[in-house]
C-alpha positions in Angstrom: 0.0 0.0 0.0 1.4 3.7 -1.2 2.5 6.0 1.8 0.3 9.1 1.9 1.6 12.6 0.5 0.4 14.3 3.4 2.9 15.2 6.3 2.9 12.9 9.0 4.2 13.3 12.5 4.0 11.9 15.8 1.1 12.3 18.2 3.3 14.7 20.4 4.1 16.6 17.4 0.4 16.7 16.1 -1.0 17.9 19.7 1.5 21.0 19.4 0.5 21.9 15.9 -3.4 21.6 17.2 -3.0 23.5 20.1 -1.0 26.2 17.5 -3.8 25.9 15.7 -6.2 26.1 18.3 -4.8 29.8 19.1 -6.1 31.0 15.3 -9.5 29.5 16.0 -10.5 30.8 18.7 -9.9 34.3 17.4 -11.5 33.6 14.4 -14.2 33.0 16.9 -13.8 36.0 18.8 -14.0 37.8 15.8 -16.9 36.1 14.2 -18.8 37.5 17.5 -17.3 40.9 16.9 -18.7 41.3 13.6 -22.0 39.4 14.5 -22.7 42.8 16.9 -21.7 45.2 14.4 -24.0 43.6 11.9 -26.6 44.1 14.3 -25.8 48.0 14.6 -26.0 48.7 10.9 -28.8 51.2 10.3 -32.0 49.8 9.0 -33.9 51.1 6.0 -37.6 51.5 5.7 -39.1 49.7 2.7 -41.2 51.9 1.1 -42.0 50.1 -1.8 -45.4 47.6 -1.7 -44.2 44.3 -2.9 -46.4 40.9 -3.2 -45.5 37.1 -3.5 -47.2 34.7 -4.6 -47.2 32.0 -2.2 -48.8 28.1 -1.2 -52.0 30.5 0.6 -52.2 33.2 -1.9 -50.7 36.8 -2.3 -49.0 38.1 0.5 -47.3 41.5 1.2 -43.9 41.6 2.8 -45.0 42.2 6.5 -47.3 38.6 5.9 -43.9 37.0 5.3 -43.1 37.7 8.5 -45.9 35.0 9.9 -46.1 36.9 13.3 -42.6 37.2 14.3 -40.4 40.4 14.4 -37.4 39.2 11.7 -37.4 37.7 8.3 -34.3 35.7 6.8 -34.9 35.3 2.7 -32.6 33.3 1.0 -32.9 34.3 -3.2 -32.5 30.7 -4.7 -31.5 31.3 -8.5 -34.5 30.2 -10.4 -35.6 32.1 -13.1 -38.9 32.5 -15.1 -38.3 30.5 -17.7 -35.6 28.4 -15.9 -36.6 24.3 -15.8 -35.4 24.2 -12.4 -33.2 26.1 -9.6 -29.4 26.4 -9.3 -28.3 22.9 -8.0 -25.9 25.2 -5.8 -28.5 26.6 -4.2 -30.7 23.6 -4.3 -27.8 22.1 -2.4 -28.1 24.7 0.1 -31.7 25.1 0.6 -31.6 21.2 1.8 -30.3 22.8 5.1 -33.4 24.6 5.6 -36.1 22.7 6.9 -33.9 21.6 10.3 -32.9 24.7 11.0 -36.7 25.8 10.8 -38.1 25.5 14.5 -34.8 27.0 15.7 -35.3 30.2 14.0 -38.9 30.3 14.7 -38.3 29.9 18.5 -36.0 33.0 18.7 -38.6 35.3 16.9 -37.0 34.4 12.9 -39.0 33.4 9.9 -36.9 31.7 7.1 -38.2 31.6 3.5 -37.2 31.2 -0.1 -37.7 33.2 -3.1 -37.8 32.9 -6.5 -38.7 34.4 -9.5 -39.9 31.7 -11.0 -43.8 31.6 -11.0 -45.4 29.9 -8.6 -46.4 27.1 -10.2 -43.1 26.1 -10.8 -42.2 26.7 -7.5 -44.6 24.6 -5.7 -43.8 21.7 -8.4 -39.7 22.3 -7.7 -40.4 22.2 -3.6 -42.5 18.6 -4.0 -40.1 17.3 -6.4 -36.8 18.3 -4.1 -39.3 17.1 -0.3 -38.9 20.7 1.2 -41.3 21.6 3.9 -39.9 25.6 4.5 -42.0 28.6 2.8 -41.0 29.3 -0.2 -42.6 32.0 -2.2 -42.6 33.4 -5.9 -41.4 37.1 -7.1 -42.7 36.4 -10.5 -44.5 39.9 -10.9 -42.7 41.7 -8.2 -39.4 44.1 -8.6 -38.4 42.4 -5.2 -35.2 40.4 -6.6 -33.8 43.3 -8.7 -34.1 46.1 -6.0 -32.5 43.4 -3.7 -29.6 42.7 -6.3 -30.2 39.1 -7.0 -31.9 39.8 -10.6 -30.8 41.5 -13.7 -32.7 43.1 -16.4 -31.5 43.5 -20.5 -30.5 47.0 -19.2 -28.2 46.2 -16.5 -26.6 44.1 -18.6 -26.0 47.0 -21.2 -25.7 49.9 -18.7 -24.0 47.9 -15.8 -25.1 46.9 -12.1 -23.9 46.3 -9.0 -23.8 42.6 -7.2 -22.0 42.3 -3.8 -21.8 45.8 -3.4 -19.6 46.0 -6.8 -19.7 46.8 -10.1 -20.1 43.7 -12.4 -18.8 43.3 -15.7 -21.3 41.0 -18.1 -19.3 40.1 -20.3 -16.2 39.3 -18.5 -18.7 37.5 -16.4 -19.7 35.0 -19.0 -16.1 35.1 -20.3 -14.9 33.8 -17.5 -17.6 30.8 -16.7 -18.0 29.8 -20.5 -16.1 26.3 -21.3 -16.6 25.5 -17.6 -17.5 22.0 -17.5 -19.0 22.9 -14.3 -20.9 25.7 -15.0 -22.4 24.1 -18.4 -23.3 21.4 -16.3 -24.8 23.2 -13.2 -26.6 25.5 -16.2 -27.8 22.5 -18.3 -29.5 21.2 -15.0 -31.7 24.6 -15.2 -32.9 24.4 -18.9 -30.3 27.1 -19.6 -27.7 28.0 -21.5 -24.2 29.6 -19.2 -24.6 33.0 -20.6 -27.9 33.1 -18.8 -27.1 31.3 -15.8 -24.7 33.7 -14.5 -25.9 37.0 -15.7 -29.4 36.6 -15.1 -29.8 35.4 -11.1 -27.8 35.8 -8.2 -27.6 33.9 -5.1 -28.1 36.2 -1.8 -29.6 36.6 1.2 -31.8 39.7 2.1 -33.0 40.4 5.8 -35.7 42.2 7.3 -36.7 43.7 10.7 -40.7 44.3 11.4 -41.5 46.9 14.2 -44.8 48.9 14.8 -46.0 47.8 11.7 -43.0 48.9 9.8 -40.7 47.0 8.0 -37.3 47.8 7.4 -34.3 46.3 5.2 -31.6 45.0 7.9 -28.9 43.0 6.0 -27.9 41.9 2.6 -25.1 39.0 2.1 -24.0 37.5 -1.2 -21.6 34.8 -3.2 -19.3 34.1 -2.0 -20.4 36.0 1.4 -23.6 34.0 1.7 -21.8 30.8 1.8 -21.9 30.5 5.0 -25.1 29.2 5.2 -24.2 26.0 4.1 -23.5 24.1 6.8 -22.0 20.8 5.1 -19.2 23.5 4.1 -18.3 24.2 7.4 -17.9 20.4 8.5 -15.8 19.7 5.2 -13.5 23.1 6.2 -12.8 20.5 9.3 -12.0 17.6 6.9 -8.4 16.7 6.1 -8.8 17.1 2.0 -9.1 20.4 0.2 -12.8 20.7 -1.3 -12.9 20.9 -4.9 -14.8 23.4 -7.1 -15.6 20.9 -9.5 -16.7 18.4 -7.0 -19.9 17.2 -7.6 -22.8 18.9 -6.3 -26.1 17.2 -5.9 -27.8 17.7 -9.1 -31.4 19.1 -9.0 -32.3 16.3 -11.3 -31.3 13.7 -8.5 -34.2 13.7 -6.3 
């Protein structure tokens, strides 16, 4: 049998490189606390705009979202109008969901998907992938695009801004075409990769309700909003380095 490429050691010698180690973590830690507080200070925005979802019980407004609690966590999964089926990436992620569901609710959080995809392909796409969490269209809503998740034929002619920068289409699609990956992950949508990555964003867009006012809290997106994928955390804790190409769970595996 071959002799792994990896370092070895002795058990004295890994114990002193953990407990170097150890050090790093728990100011990673520290400062993962930090910024969790200064998240929580940054000034909130009043929505002034009326948007409505379709949903599993009809149109709702924004504040209905909320289903009686005070905050509202929702996650844009990338699934467009004319889109077969969501982003397996964030299909992937949205798996996490349901568990994590009584948790928030408990401490005063509602957690939903969007997309803006209609509804009925929606509700077809949560039976087909077993999800129990709300998840809501934004068919005929400018929700997405004021949240900057969506892009219009304009932005991609007069420019736009995703994670807080300006984004260049066609460098964009430059970059991704001939990426066996990303024709893969686009083919699983009913799409082509031009569309796939200059259409729909992956992002997460939070909301505070108070006195009948709600206001815009947060906004996090790729690769930002990774965190949220918990499986990613356990394989940073792993001894192999995870792969871009590695296979995702396809959509069109359930």
């Amino acid at each position: 049998m071959a002799a792994t490429k990896h370092k070895t050691g002795t058990r004295e010698e890994w114990l002193a490189a953990r407990r170097k180690l150890l050090e790093r973590e728990q100011e990673l830690s520290k400062q993962s606390g930090e910024l969790a507080k200064e998240r929580r200070k940054l000034p909130w925005v009043k929505i002034e705009k009326d948007y409505l979802f379709e949903t599993d019980e009809g149109v709702k407004t924004l504040q209905q979202l909320f289903d009686g609690r005070s905050q509202l966590l929702v996650y844009h999964l990338m699934f467009g109008p004319d889109w077969t089926a969501a982003c397996p990436g964030c299909s992937s992620l949205a798996d996490h969901f349901d568990g994590t569901l009584p948790h928030l609710n408990g401490r005063d959080a509602t957690l939903i998907g969007v997309s803006r995809a209609p509804i009925e392909k929606v509700q077809a796409y949560k039976e087909r992938m077993g999800w129990k969490f709300p998840y809501v269209s934004s068919f005929e809503s400018d929700f997405n695009f004021d949240f900057g998740v969506s892009f219009t034929e304009k932005d991609k002619q007069d420019g736009a801004e995703y994670n807080f920068e300006a984004i260049d289409f066609d460098k964009v699609v430059e970059e991704f075409s001939g990426s066996d990956f990303m024709e893969d992950a686009a083919a699983s949508c009913g799409i082509d990769v031009a569309e796939y990555v200059t259409t729909e964003g992956p992002g997460l867009s939070v909301f505070a309700l108070e006195d009948g006012v709600v206001y815009h809290t947060y906004s996090a997106y790729a690769p930002e909003a990774n965190f949220l994928v918990f499986y990613g955390q356990l394989l940073d804790r792993a001894p192999k380095e995870p792969s871009d190409d590695a296979p995702v769970r396809r959509n069109d595996e359930y």
